[in-house]
C-alpha positions in Angstrom: 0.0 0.0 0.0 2.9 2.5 0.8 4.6 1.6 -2.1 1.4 2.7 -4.3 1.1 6.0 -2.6 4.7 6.6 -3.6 4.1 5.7 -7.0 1.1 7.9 -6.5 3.0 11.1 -5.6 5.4 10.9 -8.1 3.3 10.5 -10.7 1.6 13.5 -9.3 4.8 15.7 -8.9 5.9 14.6 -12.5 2.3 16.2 -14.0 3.0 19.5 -12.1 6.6 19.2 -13.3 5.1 18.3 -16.6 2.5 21.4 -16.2 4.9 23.7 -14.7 7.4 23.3 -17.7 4.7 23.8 -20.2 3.8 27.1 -17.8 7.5 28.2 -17.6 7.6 27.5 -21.6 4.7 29.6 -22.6 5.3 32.7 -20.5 8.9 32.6 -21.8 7.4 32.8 -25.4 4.8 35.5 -24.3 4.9 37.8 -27.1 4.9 41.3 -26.4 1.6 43.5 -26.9 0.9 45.4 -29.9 0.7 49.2 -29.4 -1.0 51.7 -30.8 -0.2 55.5 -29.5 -2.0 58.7 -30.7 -1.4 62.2 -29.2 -2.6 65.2 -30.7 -3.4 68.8 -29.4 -7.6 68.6 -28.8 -7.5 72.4 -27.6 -5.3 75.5 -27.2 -5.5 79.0 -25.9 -3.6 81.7 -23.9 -2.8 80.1 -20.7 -2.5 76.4 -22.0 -2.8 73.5 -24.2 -5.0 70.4 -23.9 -3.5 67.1 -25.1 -5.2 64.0 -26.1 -3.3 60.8 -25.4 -5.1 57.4 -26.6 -2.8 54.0 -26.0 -4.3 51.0 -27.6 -2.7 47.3 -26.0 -3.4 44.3 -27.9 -2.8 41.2 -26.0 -2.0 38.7 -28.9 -1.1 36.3 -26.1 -3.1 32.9 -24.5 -3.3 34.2 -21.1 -3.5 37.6 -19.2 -1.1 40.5 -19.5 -1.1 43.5 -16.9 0.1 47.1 -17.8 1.8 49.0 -15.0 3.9 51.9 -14.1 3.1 53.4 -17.2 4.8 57.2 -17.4 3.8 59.8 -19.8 6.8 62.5 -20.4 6.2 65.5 -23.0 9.2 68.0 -23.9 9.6 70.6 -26.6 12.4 70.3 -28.8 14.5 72.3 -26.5 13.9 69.5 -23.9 11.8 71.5 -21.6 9.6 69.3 -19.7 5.6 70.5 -19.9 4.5 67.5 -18.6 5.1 64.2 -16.5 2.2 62.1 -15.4 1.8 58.5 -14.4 -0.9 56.4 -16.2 -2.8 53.5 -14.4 -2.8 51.1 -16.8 -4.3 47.3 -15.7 -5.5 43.7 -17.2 -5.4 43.3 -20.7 -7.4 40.1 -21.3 -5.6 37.2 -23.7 -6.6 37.9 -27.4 -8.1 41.6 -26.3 -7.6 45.0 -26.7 -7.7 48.0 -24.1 -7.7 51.5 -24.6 -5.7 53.7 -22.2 -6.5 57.6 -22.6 -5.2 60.7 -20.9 -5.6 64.5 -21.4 -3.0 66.1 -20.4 -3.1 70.0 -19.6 0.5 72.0 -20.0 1.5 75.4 -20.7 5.0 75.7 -22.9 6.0 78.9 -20.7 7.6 80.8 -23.7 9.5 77.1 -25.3 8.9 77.0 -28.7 6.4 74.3 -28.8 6.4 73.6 -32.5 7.5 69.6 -32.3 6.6 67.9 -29.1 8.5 64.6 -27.8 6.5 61.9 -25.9 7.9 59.6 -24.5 6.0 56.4 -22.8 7.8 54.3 -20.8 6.6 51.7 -18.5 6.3 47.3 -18.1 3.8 44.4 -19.4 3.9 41.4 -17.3 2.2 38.3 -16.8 2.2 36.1 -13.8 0.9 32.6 -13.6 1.2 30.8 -10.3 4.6 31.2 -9.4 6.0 32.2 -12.5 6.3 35.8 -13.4 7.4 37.7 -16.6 7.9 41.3 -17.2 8.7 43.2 -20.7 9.9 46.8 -19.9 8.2 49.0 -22.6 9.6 52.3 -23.9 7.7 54.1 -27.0 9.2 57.3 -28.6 6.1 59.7 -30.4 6.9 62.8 -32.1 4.0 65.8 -32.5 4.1 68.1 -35.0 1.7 71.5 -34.3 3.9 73.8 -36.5 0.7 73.6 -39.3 -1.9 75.0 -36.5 0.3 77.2 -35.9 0.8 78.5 -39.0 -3.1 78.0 -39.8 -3.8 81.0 -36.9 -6.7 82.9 -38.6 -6.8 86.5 -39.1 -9.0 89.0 -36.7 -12.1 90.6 -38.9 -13.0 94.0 -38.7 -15.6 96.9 -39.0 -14.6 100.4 -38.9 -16.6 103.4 -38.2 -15.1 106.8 -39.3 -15.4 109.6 -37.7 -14.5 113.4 -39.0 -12.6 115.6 -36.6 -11.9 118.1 -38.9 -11.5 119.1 -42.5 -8.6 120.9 -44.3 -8.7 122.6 -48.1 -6.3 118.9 -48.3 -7.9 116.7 -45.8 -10.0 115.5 -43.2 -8.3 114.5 -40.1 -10.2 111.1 -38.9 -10.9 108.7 -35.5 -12.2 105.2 -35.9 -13.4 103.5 -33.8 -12.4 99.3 -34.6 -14.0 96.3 -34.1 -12.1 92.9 -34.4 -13.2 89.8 -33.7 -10.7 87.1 -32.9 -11.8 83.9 -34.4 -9.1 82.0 -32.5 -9.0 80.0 -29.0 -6.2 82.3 -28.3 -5.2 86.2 -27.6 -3.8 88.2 -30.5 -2.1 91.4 -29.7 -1.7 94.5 -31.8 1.2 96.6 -32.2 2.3 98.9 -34.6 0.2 98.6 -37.1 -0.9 100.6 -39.9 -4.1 100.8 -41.9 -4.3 102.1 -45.4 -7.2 103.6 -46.6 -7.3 103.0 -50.6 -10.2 103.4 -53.0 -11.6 100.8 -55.2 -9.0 101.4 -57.9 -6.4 100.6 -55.1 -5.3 104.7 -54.5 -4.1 105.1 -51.5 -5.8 108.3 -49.9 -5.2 108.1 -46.6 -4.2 106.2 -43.9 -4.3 105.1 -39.8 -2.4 104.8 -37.3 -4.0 101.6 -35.3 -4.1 102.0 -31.2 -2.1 99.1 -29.4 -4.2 96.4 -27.4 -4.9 92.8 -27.0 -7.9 91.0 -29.2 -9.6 88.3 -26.6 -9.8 85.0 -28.7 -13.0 84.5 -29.7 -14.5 87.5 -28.4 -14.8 91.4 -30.1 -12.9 94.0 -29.5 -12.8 97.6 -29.8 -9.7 99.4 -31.0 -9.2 103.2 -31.6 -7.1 104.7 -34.6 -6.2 108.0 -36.1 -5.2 109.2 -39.2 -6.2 111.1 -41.9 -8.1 111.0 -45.5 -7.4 113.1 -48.6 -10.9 114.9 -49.8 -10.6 113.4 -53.4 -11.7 110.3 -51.3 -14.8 111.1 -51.1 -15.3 110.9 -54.9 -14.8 106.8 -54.4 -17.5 104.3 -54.6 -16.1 102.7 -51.7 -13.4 103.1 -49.3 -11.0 99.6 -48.0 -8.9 99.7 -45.5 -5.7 97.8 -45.8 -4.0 96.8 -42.2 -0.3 94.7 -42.3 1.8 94.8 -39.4 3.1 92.0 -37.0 0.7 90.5 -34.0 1.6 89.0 -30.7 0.1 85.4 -30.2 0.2 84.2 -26.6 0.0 80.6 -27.3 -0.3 78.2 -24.2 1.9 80.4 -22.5 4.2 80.9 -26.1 4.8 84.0 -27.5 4.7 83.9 -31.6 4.9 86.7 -33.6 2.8 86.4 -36.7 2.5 88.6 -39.8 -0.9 90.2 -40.3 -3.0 91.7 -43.2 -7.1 92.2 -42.7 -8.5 94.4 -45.4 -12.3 95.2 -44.5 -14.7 98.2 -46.5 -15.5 101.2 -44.6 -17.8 104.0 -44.5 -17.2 106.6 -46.9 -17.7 109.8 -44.6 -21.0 111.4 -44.8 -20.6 114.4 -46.3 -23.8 116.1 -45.3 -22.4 115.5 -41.9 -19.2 117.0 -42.8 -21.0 120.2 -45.0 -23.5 120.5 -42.0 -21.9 120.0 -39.0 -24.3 120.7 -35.6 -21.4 122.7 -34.2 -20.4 125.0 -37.4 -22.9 125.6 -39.7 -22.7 126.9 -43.1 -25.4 129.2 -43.1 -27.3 130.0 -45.8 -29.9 133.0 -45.9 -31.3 135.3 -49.0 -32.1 138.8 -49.3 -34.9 140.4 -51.5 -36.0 143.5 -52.9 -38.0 145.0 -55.6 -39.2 147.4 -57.8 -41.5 148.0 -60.4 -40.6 148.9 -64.0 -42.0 148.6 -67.5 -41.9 145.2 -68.2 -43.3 144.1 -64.6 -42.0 143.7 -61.0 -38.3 143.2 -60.7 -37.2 141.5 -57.9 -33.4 141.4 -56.9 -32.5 138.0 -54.8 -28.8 138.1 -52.9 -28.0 134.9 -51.9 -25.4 135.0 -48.6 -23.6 132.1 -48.0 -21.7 132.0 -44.7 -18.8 129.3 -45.3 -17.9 129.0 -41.7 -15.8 125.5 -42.7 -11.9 125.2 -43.4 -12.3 124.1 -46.9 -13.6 125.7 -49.9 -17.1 125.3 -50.8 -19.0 124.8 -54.1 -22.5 125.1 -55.2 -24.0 124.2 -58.2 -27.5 124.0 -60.2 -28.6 127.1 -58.0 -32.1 127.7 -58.6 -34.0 130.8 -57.5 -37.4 130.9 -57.8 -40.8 133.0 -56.7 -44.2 131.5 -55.9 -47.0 132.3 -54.2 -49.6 130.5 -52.1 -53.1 130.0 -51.8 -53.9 127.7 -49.1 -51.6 124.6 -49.7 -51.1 125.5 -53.6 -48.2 127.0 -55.1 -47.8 129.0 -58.4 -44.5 129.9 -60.0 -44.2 133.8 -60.4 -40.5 133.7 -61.5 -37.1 131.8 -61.6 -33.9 131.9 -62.3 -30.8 129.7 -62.8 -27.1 130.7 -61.9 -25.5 128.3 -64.8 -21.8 128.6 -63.4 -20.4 127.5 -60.4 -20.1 129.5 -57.4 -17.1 129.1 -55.2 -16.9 130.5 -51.6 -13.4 130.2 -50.2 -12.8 128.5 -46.9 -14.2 130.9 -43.7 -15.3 133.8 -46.2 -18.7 135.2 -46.7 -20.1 135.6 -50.1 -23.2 137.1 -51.8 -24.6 136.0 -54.8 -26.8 138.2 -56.8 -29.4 137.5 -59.3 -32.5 139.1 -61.2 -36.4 137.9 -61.9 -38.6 139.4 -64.0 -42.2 139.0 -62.7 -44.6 140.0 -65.7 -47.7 141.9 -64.8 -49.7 139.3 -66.9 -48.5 136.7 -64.7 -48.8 139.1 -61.1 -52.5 139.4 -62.4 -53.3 135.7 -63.0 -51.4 134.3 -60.1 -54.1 136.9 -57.9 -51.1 137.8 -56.0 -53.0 140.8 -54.0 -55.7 137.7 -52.7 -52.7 134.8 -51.9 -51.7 133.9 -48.6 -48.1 134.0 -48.8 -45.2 135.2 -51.1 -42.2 132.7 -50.7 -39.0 132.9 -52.1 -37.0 129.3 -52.8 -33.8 128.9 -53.2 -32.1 125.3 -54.2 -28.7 123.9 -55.2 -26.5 121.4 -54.3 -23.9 122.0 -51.8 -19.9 120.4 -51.9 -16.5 120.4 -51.6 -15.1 122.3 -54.0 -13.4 119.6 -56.3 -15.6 117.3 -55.2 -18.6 115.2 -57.7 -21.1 114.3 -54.8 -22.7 116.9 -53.3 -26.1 117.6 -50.8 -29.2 119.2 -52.3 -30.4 121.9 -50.2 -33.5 124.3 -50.4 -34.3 127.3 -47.9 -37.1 129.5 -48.0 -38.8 132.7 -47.1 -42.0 133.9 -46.7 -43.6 136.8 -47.0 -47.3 137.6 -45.1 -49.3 138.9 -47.9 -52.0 140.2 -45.4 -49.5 143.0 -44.2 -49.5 144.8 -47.7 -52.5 144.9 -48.0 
């Protein structure tokens, strides 16, 4: 009987040797895992970047693999650190995958961060029973983010131009700039210069752009100066041209980065300009009469009171003489001053003209029963050298009640 327990036990411990071998055997051939590493920058603005770090494991093994002491360690290409970060990694069943991720949050505080280095280090082991294996892993990934870099989009802009004042060369301008940063990121302006050009691309004037700091994806208001030759105002439209170099603060990097926006503006009003609320050109007419042999003659003086810095222009100046019964008007008289009439820059000038009222027509317009005698007077206003112009009309009136 004790000899067949011996027998027993041997053949027992010759299967575990038997199983142990086969054990020892296949762990020794344990292949190692197949992995898969993508890192790529998911988001980016002033203070700091977001990166995106997906391991896939492949166990191509018969049994169960375990991922440890997995370390994460990103540098620029200077070899400044931005980040260092241990990754808890785990079972990777036989024949199976498993998907490690990570986001990672680092600032490159002012490295150029153009290629990032990653570098993943860590082991894959298996242990059955008593046996143990363990592969040390080390996995080099480079990251390129030069091209989103260089893909930084340009602010947009809206100007609004304002007229300080007005020269016989120029108007002196403010603007007042909106930008809108399109970008995760801050942009900031220095130096830069707008040109103001007209449709054919002549330049006629230019600004000098305010300094400050565009919020990424948010507007904001700049102020400028400058100027704007008056032939401008002949344009169909006015663009303004702005190149320069802008300030990125990128995840802690500064990057300088050329810049050209070209936007249509406002072409300055230039009734607001003719018209202004604080210096008015004034406009007022004079009239007397007599009578003589071929009717009433009526002498109209036109005074124009140019209290502007620029020389003025009016042209198609109509005078005419109605009267009015009720809400209707009858023409008495006109006249047309066919040439040009220039009034120099803070000068005061009178412009005299003649109607002849025929009594035929002082007899059928019942000028003795109207209401009112009015005198009109219409042209349209400028710059003198300038084709657009304001229409303007001003009249009197005269209480025919009193002469009677």
């Amino acid at each position: 009987m004790r000899k067949k327990i011996i027998i027993l036990l041997v053949i027992v411990a010759i299967f575990y040797l038997i199983i142990g071998a086969l054990l020892l055997l296949n762990i020794q051939l344990m292949e190692s895992p197949d992995i898969l590493v993508e890192i790529e920058v998911s988001d980016i603005n002033s203070e700091n970047a977001v990166i995106n770090t997906i391991i896939n494991v492949y166990n191509p093994n018969s049994f169960d693999i375990i991922a440890r002491n997995l370390n994460i360690v990103i540098t620029t290409q200077d070899d400044y650190e931005v980040a260092n970060v241990l990754i808890e990694g785990g079972k990777i069943s036989s024949n199976k995958n498993k998907t490690i991720t990570e986001d990672l949050t680092i600032a490159f505080n002012g490295h150029s961060p153009e290629r990032l280095i990653s570098r993943i280090s860590g082991d894959v082991g298996a242990n059955i029973l008593f046996i143990e294996k363990t592969i040390p892993l080390k996995i080099g990934v480079v990251t390129s983010i030069e091209n989103l870099l260089n893909e930084i989009a340009a602010p947009s802009i809206s100007a609004e131009i304002n007229i300080d004042d007005i020269t016989t060369d120029y108007i002196n301008l403010s603007a007042e700039i909106t930008a809108y940063n399109p970008n995760p990121f801050d942009i900031n302006i220095n130096d830069i210069l707008a040109e103001i050009k007209t449709d054919t691309g002549e330049k006629v004037g230019s600004l000098d752009v305010s300094s400050g700091i565009i919020i990424g994806k948010e507007y904001t208001e700049l102020n400028a100066s400058g100027w704007l030759l008056l032939k401008a105002l002949n344009a169909k439209k006015l663009i303004i041209n702005m190149e320069g170099v802008a300030g990125a603060t990128i995840a802690g990097f500064e990057k300088n980065l050329p810049i050209e926006i070209i936007s249509t503006v406002n072409i300055p009003d230039l009734e607001e300009i003719l018209l202004p609320k604080d210096y008015p050109t004034v406009l007022s007419i004079k009239v007397d009469g007599k009578l003589t042999l071929k009717g009433f003659l009526s002498n109209a003086t036109l005074v124009v009171n140019n209290t502007l810095k620029v020389d003025l222009a009016l042209r198609n100046t109509t005078i005419k003489m109605l009267v009015a019964h009720g809400d209707e008007e009858q023409l008495l008289g006109e006249t047309t001053i066919e040439e040009e009439i220039i009034v120099k820059a803070g000068n005061i000038k009178d412009v005299n003209s003649e109607i002849i009222i025929p009594f035929s027509k002082i007899l059928s317009a019942n000028l003795l029963s109207a209401d009112w005698l009015l005198i009109s007077v219409s042209a349209d206003l400028t710059i003198r050298g300038i084709d657009a112009a304001v229409y303007l009309e001003i009249r009197g009136y005269q209480d025919i009640h009193m002469l009677r």
